[in-house]
N, C-alpha and C positions, 0 to 999 in steps of 0.2 A: 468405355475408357475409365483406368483411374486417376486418383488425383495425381498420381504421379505422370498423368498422358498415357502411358501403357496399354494397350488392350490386351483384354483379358476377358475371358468367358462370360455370358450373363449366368445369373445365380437365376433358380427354378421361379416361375413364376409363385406366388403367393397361395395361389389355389392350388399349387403341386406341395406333395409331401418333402419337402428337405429331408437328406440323411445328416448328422450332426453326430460329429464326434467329442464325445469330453473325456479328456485326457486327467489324472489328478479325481476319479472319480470318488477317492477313498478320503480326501481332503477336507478341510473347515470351508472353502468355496465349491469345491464341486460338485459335493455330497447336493447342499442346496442348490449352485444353478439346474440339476439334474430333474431335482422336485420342480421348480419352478416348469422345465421344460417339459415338463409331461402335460402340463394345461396346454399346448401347443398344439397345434398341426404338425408335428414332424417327427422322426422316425430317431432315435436314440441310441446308440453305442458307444459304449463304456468299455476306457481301456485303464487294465491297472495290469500290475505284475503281479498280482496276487487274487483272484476271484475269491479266497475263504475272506478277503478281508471286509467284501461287499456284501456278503451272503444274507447277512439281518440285517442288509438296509431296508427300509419299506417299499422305494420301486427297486429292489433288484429284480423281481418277474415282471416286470414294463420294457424292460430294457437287454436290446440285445449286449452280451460284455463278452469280452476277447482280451485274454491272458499276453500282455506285449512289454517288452523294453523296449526304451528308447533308445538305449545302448546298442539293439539286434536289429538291422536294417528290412529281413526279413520278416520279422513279426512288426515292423513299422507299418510294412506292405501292406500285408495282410491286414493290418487293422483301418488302414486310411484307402483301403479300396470298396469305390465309392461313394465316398465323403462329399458332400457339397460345401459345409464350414466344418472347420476342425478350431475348436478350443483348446489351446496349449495353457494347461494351469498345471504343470511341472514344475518344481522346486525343489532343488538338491540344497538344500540349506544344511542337510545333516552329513553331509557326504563328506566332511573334513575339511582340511585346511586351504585344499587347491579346492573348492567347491565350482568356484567361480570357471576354473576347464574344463571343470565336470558339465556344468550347466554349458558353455558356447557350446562344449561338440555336440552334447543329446540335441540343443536345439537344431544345430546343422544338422546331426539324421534325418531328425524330424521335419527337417524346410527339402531338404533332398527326396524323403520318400513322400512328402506330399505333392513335389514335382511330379515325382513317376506315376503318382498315380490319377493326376489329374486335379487335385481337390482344389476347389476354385476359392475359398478364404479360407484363409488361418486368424482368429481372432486370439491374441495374448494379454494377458494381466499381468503389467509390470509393473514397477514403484516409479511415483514421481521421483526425476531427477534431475532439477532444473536449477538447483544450486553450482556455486563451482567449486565448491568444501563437500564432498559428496562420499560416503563411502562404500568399501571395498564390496559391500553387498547392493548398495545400489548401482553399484556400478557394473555388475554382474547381472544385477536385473536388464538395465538399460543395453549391455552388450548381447545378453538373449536375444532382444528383440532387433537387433544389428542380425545377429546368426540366423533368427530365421525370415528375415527379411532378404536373406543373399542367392533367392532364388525367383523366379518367374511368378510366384503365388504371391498375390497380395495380401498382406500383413496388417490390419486392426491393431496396433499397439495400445492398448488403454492402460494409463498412468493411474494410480489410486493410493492415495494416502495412507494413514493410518485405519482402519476399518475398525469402528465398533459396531459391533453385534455377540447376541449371548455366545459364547464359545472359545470366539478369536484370539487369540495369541495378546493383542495390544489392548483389549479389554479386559483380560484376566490379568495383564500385571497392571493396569491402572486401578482397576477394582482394588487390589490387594495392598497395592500400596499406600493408595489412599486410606483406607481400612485399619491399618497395620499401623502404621505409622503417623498418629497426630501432630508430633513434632520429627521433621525428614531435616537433615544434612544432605541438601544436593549438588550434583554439578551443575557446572552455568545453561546447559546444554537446556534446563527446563524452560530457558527465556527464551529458545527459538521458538518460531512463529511455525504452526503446524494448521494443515485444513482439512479434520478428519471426517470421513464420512458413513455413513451407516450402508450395514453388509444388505440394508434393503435397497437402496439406492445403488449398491454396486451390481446387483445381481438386475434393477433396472436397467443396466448400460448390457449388461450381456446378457440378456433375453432378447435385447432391441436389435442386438449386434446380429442375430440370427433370423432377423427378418429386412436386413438391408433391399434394397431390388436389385442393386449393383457391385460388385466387389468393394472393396475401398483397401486405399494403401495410406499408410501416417501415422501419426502417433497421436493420441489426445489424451489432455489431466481430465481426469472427474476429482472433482471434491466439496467438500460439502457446503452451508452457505455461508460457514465462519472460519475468517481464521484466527486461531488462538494460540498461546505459548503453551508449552506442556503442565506448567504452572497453574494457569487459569484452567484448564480441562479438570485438572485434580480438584481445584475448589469447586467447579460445576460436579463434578461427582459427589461429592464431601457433601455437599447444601443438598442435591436430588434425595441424597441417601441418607438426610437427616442426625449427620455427622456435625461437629463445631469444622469451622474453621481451619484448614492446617496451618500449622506453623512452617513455613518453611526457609530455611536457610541456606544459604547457596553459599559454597565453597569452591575453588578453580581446581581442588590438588584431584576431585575425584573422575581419574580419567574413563572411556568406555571401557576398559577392562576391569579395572575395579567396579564400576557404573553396575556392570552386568553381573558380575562375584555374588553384589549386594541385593542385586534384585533374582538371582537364584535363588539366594539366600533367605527372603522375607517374601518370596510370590510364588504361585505353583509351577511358573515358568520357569525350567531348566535355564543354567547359564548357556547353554550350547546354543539354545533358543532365545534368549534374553539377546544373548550378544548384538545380533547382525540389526535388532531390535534397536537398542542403544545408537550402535553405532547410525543408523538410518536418521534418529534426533540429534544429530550433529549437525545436520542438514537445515536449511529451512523448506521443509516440502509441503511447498506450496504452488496449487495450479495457475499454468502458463496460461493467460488470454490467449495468448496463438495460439494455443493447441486445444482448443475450445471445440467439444463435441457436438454444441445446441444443431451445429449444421447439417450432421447426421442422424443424430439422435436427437431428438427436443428433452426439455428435461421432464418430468409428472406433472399432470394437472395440477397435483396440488403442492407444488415445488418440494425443495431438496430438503430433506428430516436436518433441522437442528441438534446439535451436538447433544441438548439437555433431553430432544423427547427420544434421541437414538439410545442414550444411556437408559433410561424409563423405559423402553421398548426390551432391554437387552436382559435388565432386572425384572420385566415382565416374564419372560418366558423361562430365567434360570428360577422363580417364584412358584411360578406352574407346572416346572419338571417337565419342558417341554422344550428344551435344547436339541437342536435336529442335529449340529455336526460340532465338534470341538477341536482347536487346534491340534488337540494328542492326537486325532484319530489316524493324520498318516504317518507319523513324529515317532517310528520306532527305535526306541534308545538302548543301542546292547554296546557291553564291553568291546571295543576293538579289538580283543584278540579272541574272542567268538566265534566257531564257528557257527555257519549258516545254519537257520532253523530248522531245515529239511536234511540234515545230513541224514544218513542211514543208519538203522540198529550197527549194521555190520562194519563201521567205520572204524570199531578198535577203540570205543571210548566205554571206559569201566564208570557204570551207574549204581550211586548211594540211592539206598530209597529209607525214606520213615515211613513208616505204612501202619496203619489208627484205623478200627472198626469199632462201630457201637451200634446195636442194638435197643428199637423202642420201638414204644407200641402206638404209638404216632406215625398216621396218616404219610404216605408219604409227598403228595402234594404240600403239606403243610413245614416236612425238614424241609423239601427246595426251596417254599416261599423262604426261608430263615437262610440258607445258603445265597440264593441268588441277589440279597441284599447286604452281602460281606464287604467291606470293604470303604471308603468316603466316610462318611459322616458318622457310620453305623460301628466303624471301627472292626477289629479281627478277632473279637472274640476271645476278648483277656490276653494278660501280659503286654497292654498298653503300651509301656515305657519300653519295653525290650525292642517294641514295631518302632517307636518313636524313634527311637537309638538308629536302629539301622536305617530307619528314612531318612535321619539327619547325617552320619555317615556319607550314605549315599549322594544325596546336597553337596557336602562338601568334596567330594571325590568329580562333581559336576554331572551328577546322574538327575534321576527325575525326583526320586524321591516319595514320600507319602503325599504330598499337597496337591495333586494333578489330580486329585479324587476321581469321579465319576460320572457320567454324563447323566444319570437315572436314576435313582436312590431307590429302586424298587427291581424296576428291568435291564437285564445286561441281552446283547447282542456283541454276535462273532466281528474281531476288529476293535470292540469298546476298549480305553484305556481306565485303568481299574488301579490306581494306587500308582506304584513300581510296578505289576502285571498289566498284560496284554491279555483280553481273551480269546484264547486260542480256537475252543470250541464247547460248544453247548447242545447240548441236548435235553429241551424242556423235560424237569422233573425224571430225570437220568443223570445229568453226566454235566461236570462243568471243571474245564480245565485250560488253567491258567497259564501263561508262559511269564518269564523274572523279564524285563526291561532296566532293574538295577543293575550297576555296575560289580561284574562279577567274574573272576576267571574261571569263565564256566558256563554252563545253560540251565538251567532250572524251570523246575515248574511246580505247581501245583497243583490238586485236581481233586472232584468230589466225585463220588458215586451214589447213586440211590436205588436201591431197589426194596419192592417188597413181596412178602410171602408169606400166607399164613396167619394174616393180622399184621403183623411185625416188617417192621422198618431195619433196614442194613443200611448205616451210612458208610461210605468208606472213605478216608480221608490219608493222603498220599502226596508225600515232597519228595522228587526226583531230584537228583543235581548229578551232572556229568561236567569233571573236572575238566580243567585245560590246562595240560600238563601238572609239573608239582605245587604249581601254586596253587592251582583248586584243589587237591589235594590235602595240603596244608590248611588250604579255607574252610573243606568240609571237617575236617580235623576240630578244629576251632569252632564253630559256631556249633557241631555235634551237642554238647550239652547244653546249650539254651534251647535247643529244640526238643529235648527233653522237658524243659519248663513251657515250651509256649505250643506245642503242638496237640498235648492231651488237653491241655487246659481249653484250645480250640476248639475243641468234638465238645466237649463238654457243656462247653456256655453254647456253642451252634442250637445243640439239639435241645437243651436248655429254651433257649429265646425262641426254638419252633413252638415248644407245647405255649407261646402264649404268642401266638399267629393265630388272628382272628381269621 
């Protein structure tokens, strides 16, 4: 029985291998519960829509993956046949303005085809929403878990606050703002009472979720062991980080739309992402005693990480360049009037190329090392202010921008977000090609070449763009002579800064 009375299947004894599905494997949660669950006894399948985006993760060869939407009922099948728990960590946050119908129907696919196919738990991560001022994105999370609870499979709802950990979407703009900003102009919204928890303690509830002995139906908060206002979080960062004090002043006029303009604006976090962000601290989200997990799950022997050693933990590993997954990593941001990534040579669309070759007598492992580290912190290899320009452009147009830097400062993998680029694909000390994520009427890319012969190094260095309609047109039109200044000067410093790669 569940809690709801219900009978339902027993889940595989403990000494039997579970099949386990995670859904969202490309994700700042998934990527990690995946690592964690490979120390398991259980058998592993990763569904994304895109397998190149997984490809340089480190257990991609651990784990069986299957190419699925949740949108295609058929490839639902096929992916949740044979599933003992399925993990729904789907989140259509980018999908527009209706997101929130986007997310109930995928979830009702997804609660439909795992009737059909028998899978006896569905474990979901939703947002606490226990407030009654709750917004349009919590309220989309919380109806998710309505949607897939509207079928025979019992449902794990687990609520989670704000999560820090290196990577996360609500640690990159609390990092930056506090950072940024010594004296802040904010809305009242920093005096709600928030109870955030660390992504080590979130990824405790769903490891534990896949060793239950019995289904379970209900909802339960986890969070962490304080709660605090948004306010007090920033001075525990600020004091950790050896920061003074902020100054912070609180104003009523700045609402969640302006809120999120200004935190596009000063943090690497897009406004598109920023928003539902914002709007979520409107709320006070904080965990319900009813919905209290200790009864399923207990909490760690050594209780729940405090807000001050989860930041310490989070500055730990972004220190050591040892960040496993980052908000960008499923977060692809293209112009809405875009065509799809995959469209065909033969679609009819007329492609501008710049196309740069240079020649040296440099190693050619030593130009990739200088290549492969383009980009964050390392900057693009001269004409600065021109990259500067168009990343703030882009900001303000509500794109990503230059500030989303890089998960590695040394190594790139397929999927990594790289500035305003996405990387498309790589081929160690060969070949590294970039796709545009800025705002663009158009598709663009980038891309390096290396080879050698002879002694001698051929770099080749190449910006694609394929208009959309006459405005990309008119766009490549326009920026055509600055890329006359920034694109030789590029090769130039590249292979420059390789002869002094140790």
């Amino acid at each position: 029985m569940d809690l709801t009375g219900q009978f339902v299947g027993l889940m595989p004894e403990l000494g039997m291998q579970r099949k386990l599905l995670i859904t969202g494997g490309s994700g700042y949660v998934g990527g990690r519960l995946i690592e964690e669950l490979l120390h398991k006894d259980v058998s592993i399948r990763v569904m994304v829509r895109d397998a190149r985006k997984i490809t340089g993760q480190r257990w991609f060869s651990q784990v069986e993956v299957v190419e699925a939407s949740a949108e295609n009922p058929l490839q639902l099948d096929k992916a949740l046949n044979g599933i003992d728990t399925a993990f729904y960590l789907i989140h259509s946050i980018n999908t527009g303005t209706n997101f929130d119908e986007t997310e109930a129907r995928i979830a009702k696919n997804f609660a439909d085809a795992s009737e059909r196919q028998g899978v006896k738990q569905i474990v979901y991560l939703g947002g606490i929403a226990n407030d009654k001022q709750i917004s349009k994105h919590l309220k989309s999370r919380a109806q998710t878990g309505i949607s897939l609870a509207s079928t025979t499979v019992p449902v794990m709802e687990i609520r989670a606050g704000i999560i820090i950990g290196s990577g996360s979407a609500s640690f990159e703009m609390l990092r930056h703002l506090t950072h940024r900003l010594p004296i802040m102009t904010t809305p009242k919204w920093v005096l709600n009472r928030t109870q955030p928890i660390a992504i080590r303690d979130v990824l405790w509830y769903l490891v534990n979720s896949a060793e239950i002995k019995e289904p379970v139906s209900g909802i339960f908060d986890i969070g962490g062991p304080e709660i605090l206002t948004y306010e007090e979080m920033m001075q525990t960062f600020a004091k950790i980080s050896g920061l003074r004090r902020r100054w912070i002043v609180k104003i009523p006029v700045l609402t969640p739309a302006l809120s999120s303009l200004w935190i596009g604006l000063v943090t690497p976090v897009p406004t598109s992402i920023a928003k539902p962000l914002v709007n979520s601290l409107i709320s006070e989200v904080v965990a319900d005693p009813k919905h209290s997990i200790d009864a399923i799950i207990p909490k760690p022997t050594e209780g729940l990480i405090p807000l001050a050693t989860a930041i310490e933990l989070a500055l730990s590993k972004i220190s050591a360049n040892d960040v496993i997954t980052r908000w960008s990593d499923a977060n692809a941001l293209t112009a809405p009037w875009a065509k799809a990534q995959s469209d065909p040579a033969w679609a009819g669309e007329k492609t501008y190329l710049d196309h740069r070759e240079r020649v040296t007598e440099l190693p050619a492992a030593q130009v990739w090392a200088a290549i492969e580290k383009i980009g964050g912190d390392q900057g693009w290899y001269g004409a600065g202010f021109l990259w500067y320009l168009r990343g703030l452009l882009d900001r303000v147009l509500g794109g990503v921008g230059l500030r989303r830097g890089r998960r590695d400062p040394v190594h790139l993998r397929v999927g990594d977000s790289l500035d305003f680029w996405r990387v498309e694909e790589i081929i160690p000390e060969k070949k590294l090609r970039l796709y545009a994520e800025m705002i663009l009427p158009g598709k663009a890319w980038l891309q390096f070449e290396v080879s050698e012969k002879g002694g001698k190094t051929t770099v080749v260095q190449e910006a694609s763009f394929s208009p959309r309609g006459l405005g990309g047109q008119l766009y490549w039109g326009l920026v055509a002579p600055f890329h006359s200044l920034i694109f030789p000067t590029m090769l130039r410093n590249l292979v420059k800064a390789a002869s002094k790669v140790q």
